[in-house]
DSSP file (Angstrom, degrees, kcal/mol; ACC not computed):
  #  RESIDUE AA STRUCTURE BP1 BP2  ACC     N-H-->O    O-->H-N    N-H-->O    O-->H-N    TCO  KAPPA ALPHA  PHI   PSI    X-CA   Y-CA   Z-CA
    1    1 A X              0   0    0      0, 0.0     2,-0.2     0, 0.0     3,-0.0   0.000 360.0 360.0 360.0 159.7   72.8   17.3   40.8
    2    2 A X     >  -     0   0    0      1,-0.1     4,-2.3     4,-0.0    74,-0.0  -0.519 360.0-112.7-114.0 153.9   73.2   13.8   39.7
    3    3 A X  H  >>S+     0   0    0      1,-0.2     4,-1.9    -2,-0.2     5,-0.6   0.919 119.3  54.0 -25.6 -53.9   70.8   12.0   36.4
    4    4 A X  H  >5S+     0   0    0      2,-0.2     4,-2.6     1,-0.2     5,-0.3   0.983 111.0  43.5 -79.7 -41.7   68.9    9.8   38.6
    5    5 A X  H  >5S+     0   0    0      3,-0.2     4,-1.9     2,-0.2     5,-0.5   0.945 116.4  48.7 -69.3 -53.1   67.6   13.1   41.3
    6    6 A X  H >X5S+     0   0    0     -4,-2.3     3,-3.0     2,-0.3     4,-0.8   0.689 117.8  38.6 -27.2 -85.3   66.7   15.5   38.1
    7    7 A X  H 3X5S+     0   0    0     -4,-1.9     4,-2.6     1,-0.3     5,-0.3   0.813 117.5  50.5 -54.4 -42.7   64.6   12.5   36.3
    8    8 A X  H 3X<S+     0   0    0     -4,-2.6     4,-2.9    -5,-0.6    -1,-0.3   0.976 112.3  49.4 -54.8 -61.0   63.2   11.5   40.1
    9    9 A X  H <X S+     0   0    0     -3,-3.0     4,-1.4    -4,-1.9    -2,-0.2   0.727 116.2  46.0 -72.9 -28.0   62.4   15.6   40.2
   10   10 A X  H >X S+     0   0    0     -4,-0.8     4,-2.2    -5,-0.5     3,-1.3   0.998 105.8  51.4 -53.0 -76.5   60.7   15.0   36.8
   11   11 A X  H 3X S+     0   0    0     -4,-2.6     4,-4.7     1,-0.2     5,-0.2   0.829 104.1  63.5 -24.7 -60.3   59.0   12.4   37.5
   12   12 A X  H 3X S+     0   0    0     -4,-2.9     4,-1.9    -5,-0.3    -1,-0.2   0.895 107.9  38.4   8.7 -83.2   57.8   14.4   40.5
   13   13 A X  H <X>S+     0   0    0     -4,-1.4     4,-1.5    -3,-1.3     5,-0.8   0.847 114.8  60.9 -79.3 -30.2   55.9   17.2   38.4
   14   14 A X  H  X5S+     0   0    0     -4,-2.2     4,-3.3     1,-0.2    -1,-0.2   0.993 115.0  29.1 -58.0 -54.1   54.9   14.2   36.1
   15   15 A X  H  X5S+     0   0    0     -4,-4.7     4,-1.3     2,-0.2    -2,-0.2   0.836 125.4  46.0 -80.0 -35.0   52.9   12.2   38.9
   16   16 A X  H  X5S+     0   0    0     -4,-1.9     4,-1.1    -5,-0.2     5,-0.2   0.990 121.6  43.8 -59.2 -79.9   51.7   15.7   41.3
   17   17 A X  H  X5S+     0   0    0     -4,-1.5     4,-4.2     2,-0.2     3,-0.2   0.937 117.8  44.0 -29.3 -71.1   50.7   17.4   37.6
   18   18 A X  H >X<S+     0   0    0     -4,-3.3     4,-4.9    -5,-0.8     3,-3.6   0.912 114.5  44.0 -38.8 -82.2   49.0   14.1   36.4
   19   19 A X  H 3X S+     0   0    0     -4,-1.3     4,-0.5     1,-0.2    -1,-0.2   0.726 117.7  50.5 -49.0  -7.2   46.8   13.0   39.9
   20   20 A X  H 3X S+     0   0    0     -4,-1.1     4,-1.3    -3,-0.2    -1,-0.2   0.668 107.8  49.3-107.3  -4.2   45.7   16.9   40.2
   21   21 A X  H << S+     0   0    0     -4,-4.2     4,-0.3    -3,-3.6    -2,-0.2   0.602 111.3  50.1-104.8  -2.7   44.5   17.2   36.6
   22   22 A X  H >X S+     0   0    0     -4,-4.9     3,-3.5     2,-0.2     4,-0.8   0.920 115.6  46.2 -57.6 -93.7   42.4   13.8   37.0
   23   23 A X  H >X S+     0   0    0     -4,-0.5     4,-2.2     1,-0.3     3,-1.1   0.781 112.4  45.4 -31.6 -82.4   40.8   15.3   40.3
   24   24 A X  H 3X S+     0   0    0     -4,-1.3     4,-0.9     1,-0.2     5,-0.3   0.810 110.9  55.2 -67.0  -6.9   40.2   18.3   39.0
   25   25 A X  H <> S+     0   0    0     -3,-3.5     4,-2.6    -4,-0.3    -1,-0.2   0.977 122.5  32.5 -34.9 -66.6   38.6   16.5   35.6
   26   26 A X  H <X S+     0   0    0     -3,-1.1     4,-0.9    -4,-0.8    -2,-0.2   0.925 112.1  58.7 -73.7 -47.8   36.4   14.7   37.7
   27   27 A X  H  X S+     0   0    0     -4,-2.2     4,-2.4     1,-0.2    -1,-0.2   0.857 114.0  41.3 -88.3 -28.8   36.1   17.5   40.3
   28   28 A X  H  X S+     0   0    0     -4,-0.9     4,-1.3    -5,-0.5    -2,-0.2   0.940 116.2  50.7 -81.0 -74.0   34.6   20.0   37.0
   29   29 A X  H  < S+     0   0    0     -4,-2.6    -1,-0.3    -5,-0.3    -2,-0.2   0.719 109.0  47.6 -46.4 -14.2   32.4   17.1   35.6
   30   30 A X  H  < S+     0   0    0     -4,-0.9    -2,-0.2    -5,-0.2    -1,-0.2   0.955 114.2  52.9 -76.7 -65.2   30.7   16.3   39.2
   31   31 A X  H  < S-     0   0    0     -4,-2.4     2,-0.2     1,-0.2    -2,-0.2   0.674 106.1-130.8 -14.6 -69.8   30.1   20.2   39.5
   32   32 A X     <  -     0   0    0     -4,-1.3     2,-0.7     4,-0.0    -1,-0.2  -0.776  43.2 -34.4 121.6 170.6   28.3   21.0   36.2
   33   33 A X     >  -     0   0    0     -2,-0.2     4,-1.0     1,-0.1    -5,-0.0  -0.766  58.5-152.8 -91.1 117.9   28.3   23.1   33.6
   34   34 A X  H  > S+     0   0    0     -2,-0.7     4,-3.5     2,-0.2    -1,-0.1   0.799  90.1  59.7 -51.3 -51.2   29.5   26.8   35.5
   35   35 A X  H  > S+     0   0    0      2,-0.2     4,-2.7     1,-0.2     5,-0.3   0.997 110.8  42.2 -66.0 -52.2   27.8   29.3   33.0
   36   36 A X  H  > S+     0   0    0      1,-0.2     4,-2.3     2,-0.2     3,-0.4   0.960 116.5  50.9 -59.7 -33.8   24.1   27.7   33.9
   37   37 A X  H  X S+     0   0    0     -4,-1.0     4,-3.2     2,-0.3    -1,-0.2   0.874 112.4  42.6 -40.7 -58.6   25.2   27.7   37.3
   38   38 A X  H  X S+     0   0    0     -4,-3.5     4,-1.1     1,-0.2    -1,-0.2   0.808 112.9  51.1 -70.1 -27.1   26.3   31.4   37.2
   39   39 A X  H  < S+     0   0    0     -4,-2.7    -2,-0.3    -3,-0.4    -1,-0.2   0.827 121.7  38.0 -97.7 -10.7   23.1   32.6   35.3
   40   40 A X  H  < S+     0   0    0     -4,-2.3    -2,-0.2    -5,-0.3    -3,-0.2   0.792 134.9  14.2 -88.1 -14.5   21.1   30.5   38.2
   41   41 A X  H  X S-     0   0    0     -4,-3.2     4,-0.5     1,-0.3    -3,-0.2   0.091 105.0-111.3-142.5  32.0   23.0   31.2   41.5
   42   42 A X  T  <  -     0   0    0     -4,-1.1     4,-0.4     1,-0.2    -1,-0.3   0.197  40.9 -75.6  90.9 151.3   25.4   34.1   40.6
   43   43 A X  T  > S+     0   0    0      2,-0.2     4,-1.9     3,-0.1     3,-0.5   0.737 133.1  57.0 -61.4 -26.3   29.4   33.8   40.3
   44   44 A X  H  > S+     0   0    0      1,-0.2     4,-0.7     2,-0.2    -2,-0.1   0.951 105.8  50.2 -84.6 -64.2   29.7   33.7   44.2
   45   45 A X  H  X S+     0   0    0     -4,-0.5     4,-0.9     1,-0.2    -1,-0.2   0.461 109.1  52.6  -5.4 -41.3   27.4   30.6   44.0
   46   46 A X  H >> S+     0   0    0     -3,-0.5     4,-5.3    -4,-0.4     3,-0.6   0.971 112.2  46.3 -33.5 -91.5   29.8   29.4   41.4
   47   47 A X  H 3X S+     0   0    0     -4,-1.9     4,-1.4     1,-0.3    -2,-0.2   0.561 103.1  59.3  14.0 -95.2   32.5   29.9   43.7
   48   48 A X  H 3X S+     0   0    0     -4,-0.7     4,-1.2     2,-0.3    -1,-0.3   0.708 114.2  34.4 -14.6 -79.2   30.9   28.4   46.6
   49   49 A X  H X< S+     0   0    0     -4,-0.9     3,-0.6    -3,-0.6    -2,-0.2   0.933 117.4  58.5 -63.8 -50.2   30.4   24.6   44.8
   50   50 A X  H >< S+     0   0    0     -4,-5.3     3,-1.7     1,-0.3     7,-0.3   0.911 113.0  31.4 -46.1 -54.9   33.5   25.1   43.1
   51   51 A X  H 3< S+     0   0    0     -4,-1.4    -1,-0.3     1,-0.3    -2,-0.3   0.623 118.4  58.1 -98.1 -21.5   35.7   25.7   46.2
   52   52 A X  T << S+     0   0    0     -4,-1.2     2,-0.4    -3,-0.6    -1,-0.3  -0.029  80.3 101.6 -94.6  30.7   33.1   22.9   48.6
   53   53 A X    <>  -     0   0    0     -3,-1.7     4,-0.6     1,-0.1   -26,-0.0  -0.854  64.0-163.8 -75.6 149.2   34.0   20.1   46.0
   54   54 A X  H  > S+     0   0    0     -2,-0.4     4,-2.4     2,-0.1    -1,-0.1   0.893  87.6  59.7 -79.2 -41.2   36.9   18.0   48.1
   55   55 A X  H  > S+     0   0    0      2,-0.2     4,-2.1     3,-0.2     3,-0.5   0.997 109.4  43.5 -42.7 -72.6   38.0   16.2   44.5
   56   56 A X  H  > S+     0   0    0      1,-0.3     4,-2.5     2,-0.2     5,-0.3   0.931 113.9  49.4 -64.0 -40.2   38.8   19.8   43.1
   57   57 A X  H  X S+     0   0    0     -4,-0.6     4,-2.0    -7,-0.3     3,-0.3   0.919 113.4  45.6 -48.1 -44.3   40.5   21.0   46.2
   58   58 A X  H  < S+     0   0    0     -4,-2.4     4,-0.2    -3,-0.5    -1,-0.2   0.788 113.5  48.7 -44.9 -42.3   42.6   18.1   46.4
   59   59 A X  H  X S+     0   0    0     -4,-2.1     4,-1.3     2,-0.2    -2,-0.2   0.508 106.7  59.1 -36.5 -36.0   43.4   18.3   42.8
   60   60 A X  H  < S+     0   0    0     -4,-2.5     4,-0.3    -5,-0.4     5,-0.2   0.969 106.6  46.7 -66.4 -63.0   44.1   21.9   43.4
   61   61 A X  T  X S+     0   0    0     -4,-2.0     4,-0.7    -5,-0.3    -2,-0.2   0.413 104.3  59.9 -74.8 -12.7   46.9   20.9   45.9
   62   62 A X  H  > S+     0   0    0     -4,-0.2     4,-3.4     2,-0.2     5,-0.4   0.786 112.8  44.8 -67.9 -57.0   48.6   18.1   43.6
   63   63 A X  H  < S+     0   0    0     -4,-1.3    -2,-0.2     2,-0.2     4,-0.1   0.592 103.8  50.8-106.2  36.4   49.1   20.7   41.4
   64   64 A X  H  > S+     0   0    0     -4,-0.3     4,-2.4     2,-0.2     5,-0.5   0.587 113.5  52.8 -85.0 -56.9   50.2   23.2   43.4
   65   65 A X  H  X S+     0   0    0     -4,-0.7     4,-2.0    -5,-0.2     5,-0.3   0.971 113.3  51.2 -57.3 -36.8   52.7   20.2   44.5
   66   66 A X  H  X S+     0   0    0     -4,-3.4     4,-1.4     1,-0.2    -1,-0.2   0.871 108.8  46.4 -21.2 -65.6   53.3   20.0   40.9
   67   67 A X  H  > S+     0   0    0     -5,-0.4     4,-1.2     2,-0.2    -1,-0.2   0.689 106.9  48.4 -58.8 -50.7   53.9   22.9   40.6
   68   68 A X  H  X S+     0   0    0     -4,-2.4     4,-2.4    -3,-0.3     3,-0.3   0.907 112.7  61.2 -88.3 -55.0   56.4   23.8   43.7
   69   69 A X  H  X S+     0   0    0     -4,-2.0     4,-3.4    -5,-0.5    -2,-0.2   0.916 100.3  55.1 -31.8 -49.4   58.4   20.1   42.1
   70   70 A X  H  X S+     0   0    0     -4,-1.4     4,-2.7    -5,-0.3     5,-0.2   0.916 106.3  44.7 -78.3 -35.5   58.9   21.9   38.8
   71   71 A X  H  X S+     0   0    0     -4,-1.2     4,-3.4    -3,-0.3     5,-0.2   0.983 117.3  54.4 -55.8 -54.6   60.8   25.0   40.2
   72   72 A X  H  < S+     0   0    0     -4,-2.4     4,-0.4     1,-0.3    -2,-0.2   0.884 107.1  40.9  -9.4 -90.2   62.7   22.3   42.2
   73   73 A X  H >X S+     0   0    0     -4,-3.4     3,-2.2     1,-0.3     4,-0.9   0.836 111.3  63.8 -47.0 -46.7   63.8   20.2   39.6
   74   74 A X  H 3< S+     0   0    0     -4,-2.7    -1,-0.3     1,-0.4    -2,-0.2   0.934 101.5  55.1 -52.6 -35.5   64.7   23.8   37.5
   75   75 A X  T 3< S+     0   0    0     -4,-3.4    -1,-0.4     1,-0.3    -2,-0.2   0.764 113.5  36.6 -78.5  -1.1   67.1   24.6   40.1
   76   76 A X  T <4 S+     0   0    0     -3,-2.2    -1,-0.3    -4,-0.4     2,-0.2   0.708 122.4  21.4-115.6 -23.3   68.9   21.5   39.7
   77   77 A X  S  < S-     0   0    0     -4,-0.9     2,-0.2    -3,-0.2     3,-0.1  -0.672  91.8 -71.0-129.0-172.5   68.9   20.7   35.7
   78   78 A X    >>  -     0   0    0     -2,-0.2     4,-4.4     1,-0.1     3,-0.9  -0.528  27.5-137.7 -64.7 122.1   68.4   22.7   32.3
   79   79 A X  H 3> S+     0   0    0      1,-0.2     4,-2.8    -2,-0.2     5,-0.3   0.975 106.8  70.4 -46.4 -55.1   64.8   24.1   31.3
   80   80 A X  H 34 S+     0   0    0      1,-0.3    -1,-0.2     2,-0.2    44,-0.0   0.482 112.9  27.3 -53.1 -14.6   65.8   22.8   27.8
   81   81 A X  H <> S+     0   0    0     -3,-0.9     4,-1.8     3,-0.1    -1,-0.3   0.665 129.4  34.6-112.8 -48.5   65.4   19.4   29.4
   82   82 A X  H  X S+     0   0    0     -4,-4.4     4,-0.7    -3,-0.2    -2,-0.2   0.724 106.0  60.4 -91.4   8.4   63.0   19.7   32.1
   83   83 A X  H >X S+     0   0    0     -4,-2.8     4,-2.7    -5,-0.2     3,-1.2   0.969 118.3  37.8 -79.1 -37.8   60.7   22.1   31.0
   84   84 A X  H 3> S+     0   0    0      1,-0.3     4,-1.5    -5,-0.3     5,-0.3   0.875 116.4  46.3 -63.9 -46.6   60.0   19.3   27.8
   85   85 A X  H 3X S+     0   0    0     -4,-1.8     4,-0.6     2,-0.2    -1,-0.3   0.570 111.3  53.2 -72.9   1.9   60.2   16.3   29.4
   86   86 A X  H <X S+     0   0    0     -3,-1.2     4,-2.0    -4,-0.7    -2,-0.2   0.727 119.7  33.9 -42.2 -64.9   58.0   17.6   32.2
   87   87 A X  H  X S+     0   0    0     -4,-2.7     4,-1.1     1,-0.2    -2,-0.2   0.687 118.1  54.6 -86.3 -19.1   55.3   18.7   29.7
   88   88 A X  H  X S+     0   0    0     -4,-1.5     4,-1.9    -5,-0.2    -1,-0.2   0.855 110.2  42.8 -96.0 -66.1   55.9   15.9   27.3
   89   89 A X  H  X S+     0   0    0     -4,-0.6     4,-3.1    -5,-0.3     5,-0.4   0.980 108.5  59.0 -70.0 -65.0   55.6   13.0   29.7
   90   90 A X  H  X S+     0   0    0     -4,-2.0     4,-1.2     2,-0.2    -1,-0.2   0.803 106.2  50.9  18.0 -90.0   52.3   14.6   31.6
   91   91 A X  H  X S+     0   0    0     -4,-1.1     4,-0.7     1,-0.2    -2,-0.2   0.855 113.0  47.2 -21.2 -68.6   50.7   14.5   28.2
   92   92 A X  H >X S+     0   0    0     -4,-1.9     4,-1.8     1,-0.2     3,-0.6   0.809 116.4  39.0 -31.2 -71.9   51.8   11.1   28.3
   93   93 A X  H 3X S+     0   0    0     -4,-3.1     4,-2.8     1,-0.2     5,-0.3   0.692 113.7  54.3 -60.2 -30.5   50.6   10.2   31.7
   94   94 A X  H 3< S+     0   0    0     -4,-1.2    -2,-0.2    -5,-0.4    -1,-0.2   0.551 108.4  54.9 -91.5   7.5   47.0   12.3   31.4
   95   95 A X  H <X S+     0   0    0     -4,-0.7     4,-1.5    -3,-0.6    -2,-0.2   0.783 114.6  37.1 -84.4 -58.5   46.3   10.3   28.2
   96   96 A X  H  X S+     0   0    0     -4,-1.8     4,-1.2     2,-0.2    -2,-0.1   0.982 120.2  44.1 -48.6 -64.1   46.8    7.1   30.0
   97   97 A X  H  X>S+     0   0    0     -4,-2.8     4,-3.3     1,-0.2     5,-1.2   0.856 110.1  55.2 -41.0 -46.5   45.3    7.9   33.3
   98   98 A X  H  45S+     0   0    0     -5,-0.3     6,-2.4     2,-0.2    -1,-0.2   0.773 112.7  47.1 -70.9 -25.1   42.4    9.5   31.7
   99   99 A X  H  <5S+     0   0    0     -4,-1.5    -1,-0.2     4,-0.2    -2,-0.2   0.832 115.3  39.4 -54.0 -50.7   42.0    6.4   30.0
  100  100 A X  H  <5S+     0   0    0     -4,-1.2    -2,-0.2    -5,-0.1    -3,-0.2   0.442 131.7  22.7-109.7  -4.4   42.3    4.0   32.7
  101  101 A X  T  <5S+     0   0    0     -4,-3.3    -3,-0.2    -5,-0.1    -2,-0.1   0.289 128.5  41.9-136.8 -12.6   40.2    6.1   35.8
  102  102 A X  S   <S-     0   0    0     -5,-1.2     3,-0.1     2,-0.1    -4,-0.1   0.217  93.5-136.2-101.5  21.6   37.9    8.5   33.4
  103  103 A X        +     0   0    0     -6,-0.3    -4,-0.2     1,-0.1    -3,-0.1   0.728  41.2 167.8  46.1  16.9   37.1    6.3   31.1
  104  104 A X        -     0   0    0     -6,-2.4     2,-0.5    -7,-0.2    -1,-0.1  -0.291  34.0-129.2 -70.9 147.5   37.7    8.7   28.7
  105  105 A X        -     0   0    0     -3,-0.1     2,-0.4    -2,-0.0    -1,-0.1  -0.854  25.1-162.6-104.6 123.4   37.8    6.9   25.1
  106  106 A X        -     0   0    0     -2,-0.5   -11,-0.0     1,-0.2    -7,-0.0  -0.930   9.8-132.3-123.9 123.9   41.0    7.9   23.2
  107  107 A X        -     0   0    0     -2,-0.4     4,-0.3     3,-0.1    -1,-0.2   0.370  32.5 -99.1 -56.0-156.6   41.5    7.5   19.4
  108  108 A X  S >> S+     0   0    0      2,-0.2     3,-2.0     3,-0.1     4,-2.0   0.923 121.3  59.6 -98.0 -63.5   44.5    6.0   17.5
  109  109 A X  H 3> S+     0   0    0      1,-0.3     4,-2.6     2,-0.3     5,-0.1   0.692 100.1  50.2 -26.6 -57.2   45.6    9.7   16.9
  110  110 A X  H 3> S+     0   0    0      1,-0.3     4,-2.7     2,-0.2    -1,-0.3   0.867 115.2  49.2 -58.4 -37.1   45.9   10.6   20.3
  111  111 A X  H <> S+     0   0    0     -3,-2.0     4,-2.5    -4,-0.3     5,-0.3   0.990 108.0  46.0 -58.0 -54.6   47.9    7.7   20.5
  112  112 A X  H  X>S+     0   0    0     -4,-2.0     4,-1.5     1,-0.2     5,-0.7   0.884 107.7  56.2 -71.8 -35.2   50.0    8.0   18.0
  113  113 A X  H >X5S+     0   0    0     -4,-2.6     4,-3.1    -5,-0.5     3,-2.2   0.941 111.8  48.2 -65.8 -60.4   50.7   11.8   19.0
  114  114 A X  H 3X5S+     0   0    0     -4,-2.7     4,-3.6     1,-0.3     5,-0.4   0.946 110.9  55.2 -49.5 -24.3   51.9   10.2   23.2
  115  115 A X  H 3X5S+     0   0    0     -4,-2.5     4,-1.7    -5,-0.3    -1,-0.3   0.887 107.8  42.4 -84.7 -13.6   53.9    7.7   21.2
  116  116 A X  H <X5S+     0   0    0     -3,-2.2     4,-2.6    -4,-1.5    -1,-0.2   0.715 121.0  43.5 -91.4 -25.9   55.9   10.6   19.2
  117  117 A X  H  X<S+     0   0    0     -4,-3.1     4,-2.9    -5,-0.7     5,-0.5   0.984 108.5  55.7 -63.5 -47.1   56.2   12.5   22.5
  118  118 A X  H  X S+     0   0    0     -4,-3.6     4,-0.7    -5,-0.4    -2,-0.2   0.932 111.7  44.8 -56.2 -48.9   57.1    9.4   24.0
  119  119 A X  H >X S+     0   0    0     -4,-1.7     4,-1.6    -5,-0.4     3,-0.7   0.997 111.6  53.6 -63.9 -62.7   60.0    9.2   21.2
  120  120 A X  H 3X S+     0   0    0     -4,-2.6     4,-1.2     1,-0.2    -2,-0.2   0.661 100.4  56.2 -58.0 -10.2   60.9   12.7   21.7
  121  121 A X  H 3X S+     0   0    0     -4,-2.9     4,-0.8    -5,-0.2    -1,-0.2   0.536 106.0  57.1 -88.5  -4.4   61.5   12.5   25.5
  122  122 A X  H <X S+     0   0    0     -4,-0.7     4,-1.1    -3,-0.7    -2,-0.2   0.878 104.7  46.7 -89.2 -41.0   63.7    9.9   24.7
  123  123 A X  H  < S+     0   0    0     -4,-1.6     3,-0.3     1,-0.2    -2,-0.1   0.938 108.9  51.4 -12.4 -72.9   65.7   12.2   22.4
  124  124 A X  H  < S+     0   0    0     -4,-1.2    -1,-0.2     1,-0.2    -2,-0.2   0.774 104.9  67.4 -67.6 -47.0   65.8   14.9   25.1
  125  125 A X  H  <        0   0    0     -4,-0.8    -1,-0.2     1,-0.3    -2,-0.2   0.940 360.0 360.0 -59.3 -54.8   67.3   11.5   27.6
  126  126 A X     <        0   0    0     -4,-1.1    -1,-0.3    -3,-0.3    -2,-0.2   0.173 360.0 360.0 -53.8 360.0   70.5   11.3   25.6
C-alpha cells in the first residue's frame, strides 16, 4: 500500500474518532449526570435516555466508523506507525475541536503537550 493511502487511512480513524468523541461529549453533557439519574429512574432508565439521545448514537457510529478505519489502515501499514500516529493525532484533533465546537477552555499545557505529539508524529512520518 502506497504512503499517500496509509496516511489517507490515518487520517480516516483521526476524523471518524474525532467527530464521534465531540458527539458523544455533547451527547453525555445534554443527558446529565448518570449516577442521579440511576438512583432516580433505575439503570434501565439510564439506558433508555442514553440510547434515545440522537447526538450520542451518531457519535456511537463515527466511532464505530473509526473504529472499522483503524483495522483497515492496520492491514495495509505497521502498528508501530499507525497505532501512534492514529492516537497521537486524535489527541491533536479532540484538543482543537473541543476548543473550537465545545467551547471547552484549554491551558498553555495542554497545548504544549499537542505540540510535542504534534512533533512526534512527525518523527514517526520519516
Amino acid at each position: 500500500m502506497t504512503n499517500l493511502a496509509l496516511w489517507g487511512g490515518i487520517g480516516a480513524v483521526v476524523m471518524a474518532s474525532t467527530v464521534g468523541d465531540v458527539l458523544q461529549s455533547r451527547a453525555m453533557k445534554e443527558i446529565g449526570d448518570l449516577d442521579l439519574m440511576r438512583k432516580e429512574h433505575g439503570l434501565f432508565g439510564v439506558i433508555r435516555r442514553v440510547i434515545s439521545n440522537p447526538r450520542f448514537l451518531l457519535g456511537l457510529a463515527f466511532m464505530a466508523i473509526g473504529f472499522f478505519s483503524l483495522l483497515i489502515t492496520l492491514s495495509w501499514g505497521d502498528v508501530s506507525i499507525v497505532g501512534p500516529a492514529a492516537a497521537s493525532l486524535t489527541f491533536i484533533a479532540n484538543a482543537l475541536v473541543a476548543r473550537a465546537y465545545l467551547q471547552e477552555n484549554l491551558d498553555r499545557r495542554r497545548w504544549l503537550a499537542a505540540i510535542f505529539v504534534a512533533g512526534g508524529v512527525a518523527l514517526l512520518a520519516h
